[in-house]
Residue, then its C-alpha position, 0 to 999 in steps of 0.5 A: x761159557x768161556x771165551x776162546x784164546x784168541x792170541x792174533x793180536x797180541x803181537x799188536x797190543x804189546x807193541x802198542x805197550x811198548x811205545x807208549x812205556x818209551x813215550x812215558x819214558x821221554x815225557x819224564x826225561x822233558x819233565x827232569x830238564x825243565x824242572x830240574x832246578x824246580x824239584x827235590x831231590x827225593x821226587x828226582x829220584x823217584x822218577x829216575x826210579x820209574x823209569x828205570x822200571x819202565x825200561x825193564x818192562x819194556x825188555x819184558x814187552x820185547x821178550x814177550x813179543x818174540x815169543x808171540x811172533x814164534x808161534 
C-alpha cells in the first residue's frame, strides 16, 4: 500500500535546504580566504564552481517553496 502524499512540511524541510546550501556556501567562502595562497588554481575554481551551483539551487528551494506556500 502506498503512502499518502503528505506535503505539510515541505515548506519546513526546503528551508532547512536552504539554510544549510547558504552555510555550505560561506563554509567554502572561509576555506578560499584561508587558503588562498595554499590552493591551485584548478581546486579555486572548482569551488567557485560549486558554489555557483549552490546559489542556483537555492533560487530552485526558493521558487519551490513559493509554490508550496500557495497551496
Amino acid at each position: 500500500m502506498a503512502k499518502p502524499d503528505n506535503r505539510a512540511d515541505n515548506e519546513e524541510h526546503l528551508q532547512e535546504h536552504i539554510d544549510q546550501t547558504q552555510a555550505n556556501i560561506q563554509e567554502a567562502e572561509n576555506y578560499l580566504d584561508e587558503h588562498a595562497d595554499e590552493i591551485s588554481v584548478n581546486e579555486r575554481q572548482t569551488i567557485e564552481d560549486k558554489n555557483h551551483r549552490r546559489k542556483e539551487s537555492i533560487k530552485g528551494f526558493i521558487d519551490e517553496k513559493k509554490d508550496e506556500a500557495e497551496q
